[in-house]
Phi, psi and omega in degrees: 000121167281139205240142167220104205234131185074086210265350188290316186290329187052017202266004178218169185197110183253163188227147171242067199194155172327131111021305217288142165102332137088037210289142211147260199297141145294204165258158160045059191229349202258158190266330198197141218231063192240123163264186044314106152272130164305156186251017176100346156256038164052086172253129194030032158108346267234138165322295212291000181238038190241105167297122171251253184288349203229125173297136162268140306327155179277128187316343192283345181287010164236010173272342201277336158317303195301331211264006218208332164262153184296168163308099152137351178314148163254187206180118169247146172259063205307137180228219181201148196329286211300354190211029195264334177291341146281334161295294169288028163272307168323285167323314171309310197284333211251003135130003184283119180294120182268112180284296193211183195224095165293168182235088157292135182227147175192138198278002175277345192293159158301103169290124176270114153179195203263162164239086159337306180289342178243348163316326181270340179294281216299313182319339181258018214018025159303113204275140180288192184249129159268190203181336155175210171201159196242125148314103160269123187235104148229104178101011166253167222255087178282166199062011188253263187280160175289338165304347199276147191226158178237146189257185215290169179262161192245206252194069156337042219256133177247148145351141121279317153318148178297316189313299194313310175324291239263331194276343185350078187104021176276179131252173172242017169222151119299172205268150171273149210206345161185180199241130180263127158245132211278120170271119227235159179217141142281178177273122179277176178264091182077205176335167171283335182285350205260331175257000179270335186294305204260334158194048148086358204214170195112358177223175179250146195257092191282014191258004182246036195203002197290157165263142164303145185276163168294112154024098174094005201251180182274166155308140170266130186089164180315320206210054193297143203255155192283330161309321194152216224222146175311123180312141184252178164267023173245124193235102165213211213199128167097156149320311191306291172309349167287294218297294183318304216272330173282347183270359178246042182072347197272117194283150155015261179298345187289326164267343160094085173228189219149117164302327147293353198227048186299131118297129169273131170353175191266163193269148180254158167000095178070022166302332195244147184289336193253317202282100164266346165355069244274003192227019179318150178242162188275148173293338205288287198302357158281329150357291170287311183285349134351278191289010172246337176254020178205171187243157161322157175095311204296172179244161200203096172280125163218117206273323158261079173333307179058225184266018149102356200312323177290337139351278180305298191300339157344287211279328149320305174276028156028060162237157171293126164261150167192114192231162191248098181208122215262304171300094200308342227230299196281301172009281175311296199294002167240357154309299220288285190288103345016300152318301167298321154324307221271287166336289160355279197315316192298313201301297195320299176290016158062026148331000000 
């Protein structure tokens, strides 16, 4: 079912129905190419991300990618570690030029693993300790939305065993600390100046993406430019995160970080009273990749939707959308902000 919504305006068209085949899209008509796809590792359990006979995503949706961008258009692909060298095999196979992998970072991620110490309690049948109980909170906006809830309280437990004791806080994961995104070009038609003539697009737009320098700070380079600083393929975020990057040595300017130029952490849970998504992305950092890979005007496709985010900065950033989402629960919720994005927008431009 095509959804169309603000049709005097025309600037967006969502679709509720699978990706695949992409139906819709003329060829060589889209400017620009920003995703999420699930990645295929049952992230909370959730169905639509579960391999079954067939890999998530399935590759043929990017050659149909491929086949709806103009010649030199780009594309980011958001993916996950263990399983991003297959997207980008994918991505290969089906004709997409892989330029780079940005790293989105943010100090919010989940660690998968064990309590290795009472794991070991139990495997000896040895009963662990209890030791007090914790309120499990997870991804929700407390004080925020009316959704948020603390679920039952659990039960602390320490090692009792010598074994467990000596393994006590080890795991088999470390916390995730970023996300990679895959950046993809189509092939252009002759030069790069040769395809921007005939279609508009091939290049990135780094002078509406620059980082700001800090309050005080020096110019940097031969020829320092009055915006900032070229946008990098290191994307992050928070105070916290500074920290980190200064408890390993790394100054500043070497990641290009800046108080002015924040992405925010991955959103938690229920922050919007409709929204429960469970892999929602922030707008301000679609925001930006919006604006690095399109100028106003242009249309900009994600074939996976979700709950719309690539969307709304569409519409902030007075770009075109045409988007996909199969899961009817998210749909709505990005019909609705989307709707509201768009409304926003028509007000600002004094429609």
């Amino acid at each position: 079912m095509l959804q169309e919504i603000n049709e005097t305006s025309n600037s967006y068209k969502i679709y509720n129905k699978s990706c695949m085949g992409l139906e819709g899209i003329e060829d060589n008509s889209i400017d620009a190419l920003i995703t999420d796809p699930p990645y295929g590792i049952s992230v909370f359990n959730e169905t639509w991300d579960k391999p079954q006979e067939q890999e998530i995503p399935n590759p043929k949706i990017w050659g149909d990618c491929l086949r709806v961008l103009k010649p030199g258009a780009f594309g980011l692909v958001f993916s996950f570690p263990r399983v991003m060298h297959r997207v980008m095999w994918h991505l290969e196979e089906q004709g997409f030029i892989i330029k780079d992998v940005f790293s989105w970072v943010y100090f919010n991620g989940m660690p998968k693993t064990r309590n290795i110490g009472v794991d070991l309690d139990k495997a000896q049948n040895v009963k662990s300790e209890v030791v007090g109980t914790y309120k499990y909170v997870q991804g929700y906006k407390k004080n925020g939305a009316e959704t948020y809830k603390v679920q039952q309280e659990k039960p602390i437990l320490e090692p009792s065993s010598e074994l467990g004791k000596k393994y006590k806080g080890a795991g088999t994961n470390v916390k995730p600390f970023y996300e990679p995104i895959i950046l993809v070009q189509k092939r252009p038609e002759g030069s790069t100046a040769e395809n921007i003539i005939k279609h508009g697009v091939g290049v990135l737009n780094l002078e509406a993406t620059r980082i700001p320098y800090l309050d005080g700070e020096t110019k940097v380079g031969h020829n320092p430019h009055p915006l900032g600083r070229v946008a990098g393929n290191i994307l992050t975020a928070d105070e916290l995160e500074k920290e980190y990057f200064k408890y390993f040595g790394v100054q500043l300017a070497d990641v290009e970080l800046t108080e002015k130029f924040i992405f925010k952490s991955k959103v938690r849970q229920n922050a919007e009273n409709f929204n429960n998504h469970p892999t929602k992305k922030p707008v301000r950092l679609m925001e930006h990749l919006v604006k690095l890979l399109s100028w106003e005007g242009q249309t900009v496709l994600d074939p996976f939707m979700g709950s719309g985010s690539t969307g709304v900065a569409c519409m902030t950033q007075n770009r075109n959308f045409v988007g996909y989402e199969l899961e009817e629960k998210f749909f709505d919720i990005a019909q609705k902000r989307i709707g509201e994005a768009e409304k926003d927008r028509l007000e600002r431009l004094d429609f």
